[in-house]
N, C-alpha and C positions, 0 to 999 in steps of 0.2 A: 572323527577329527576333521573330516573335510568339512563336517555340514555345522559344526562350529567355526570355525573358520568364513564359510561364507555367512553364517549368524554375523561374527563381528565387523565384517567389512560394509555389509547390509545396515548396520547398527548405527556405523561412523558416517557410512554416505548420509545416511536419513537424521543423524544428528548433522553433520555438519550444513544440509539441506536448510535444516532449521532454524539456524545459531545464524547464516547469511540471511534467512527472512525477516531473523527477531531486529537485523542490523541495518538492512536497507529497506530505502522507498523507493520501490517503481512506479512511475508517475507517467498515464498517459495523456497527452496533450494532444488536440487537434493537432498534425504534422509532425508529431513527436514523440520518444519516448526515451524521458531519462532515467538515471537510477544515482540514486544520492542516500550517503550515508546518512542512518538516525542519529539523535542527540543523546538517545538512547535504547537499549534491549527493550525490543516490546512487539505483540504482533498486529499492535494496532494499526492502520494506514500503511500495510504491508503494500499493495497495488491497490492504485488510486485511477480511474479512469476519469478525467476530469474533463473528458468534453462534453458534459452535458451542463457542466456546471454554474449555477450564478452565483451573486454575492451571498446566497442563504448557506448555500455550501461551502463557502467559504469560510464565513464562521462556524460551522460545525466541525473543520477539521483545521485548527488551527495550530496544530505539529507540525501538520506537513506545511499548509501554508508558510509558516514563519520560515520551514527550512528551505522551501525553495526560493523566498526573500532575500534569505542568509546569503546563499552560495551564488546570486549573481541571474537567478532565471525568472524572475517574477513576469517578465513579458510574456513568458509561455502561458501563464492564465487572463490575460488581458479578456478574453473572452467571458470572461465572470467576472467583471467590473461594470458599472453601468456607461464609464464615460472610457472606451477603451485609447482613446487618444489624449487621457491626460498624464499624471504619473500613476501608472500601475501598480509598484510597489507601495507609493506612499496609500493609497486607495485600499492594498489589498490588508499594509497594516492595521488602518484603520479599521476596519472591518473585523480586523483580532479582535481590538482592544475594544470592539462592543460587540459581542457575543450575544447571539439570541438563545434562547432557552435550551436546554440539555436535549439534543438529539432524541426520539424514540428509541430505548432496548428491543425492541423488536428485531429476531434478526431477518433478514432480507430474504427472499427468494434466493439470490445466487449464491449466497452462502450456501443455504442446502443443497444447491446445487455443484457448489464447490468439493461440498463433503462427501458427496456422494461419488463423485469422480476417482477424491483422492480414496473411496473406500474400496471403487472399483482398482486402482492401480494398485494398492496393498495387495487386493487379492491378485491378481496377476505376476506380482511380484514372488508372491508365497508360491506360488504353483513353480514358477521358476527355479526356485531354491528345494522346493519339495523332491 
């Protein structure tokens, strides 16, 4: 009975872990880092590190862009604009609405490295409960 019990508490944490990642963007900025809710469930641009980013990147990820247009913070990517002392936002919309070609499917190095982590803490986890 016990080890159902920490089963379903185990269950809830890592569901509701997931359900808040499917919901927000953590967005890292040179000096910054916010967290803004999505327009919708998805685990797409879960964390966004965007300080390496130019206007290429920009148009690849134009969810997140649009939503930090939305909510008031476009200045935090001035840094991926080519002219950062014009208007930012109108700059970074522009750059939505002409999108360059469909990102590579490839998935990246720190993904696997990502997955690897979270396979290491499952296991750690389960030892715990065991």
């Amino acid at each position: 009975m016990k080890r159902l019990f920490r089963l379903t508490v185990l269950a809830l944490l890592v569901g509701g872990w997931a359900l808040a990642g499917s919901a927000l963007h953590i967005v890292r900025t040179p000096g910054h880092v916010i967290v803004l809710p999505k327009n919708r469930l998805t685990f797409h641009d879960t964390y966004v590190d965007t300080r390496a980013w130019t206007i290429q990147n920009v148009r690849q990820h134009p969810d997140v862009t649009a939503r930090i247009v939305q909510v008031g913070k476009g200045n935090l990517l001035s840094h991926a604009v080519e002219n950062s002392t014009g208007d930012v936002p109108a700059q970074l919309a522009d750059a939505i609405a002409h999108p360059l070609a469909a990102p590579p499917t490839t998935r990246p190095a720190i993904v696997d490295k990502a997955m690897a982590e979270v396979h290491a803490a499952t296991q750690s986890v389960r030892a715990v409960f065991d």
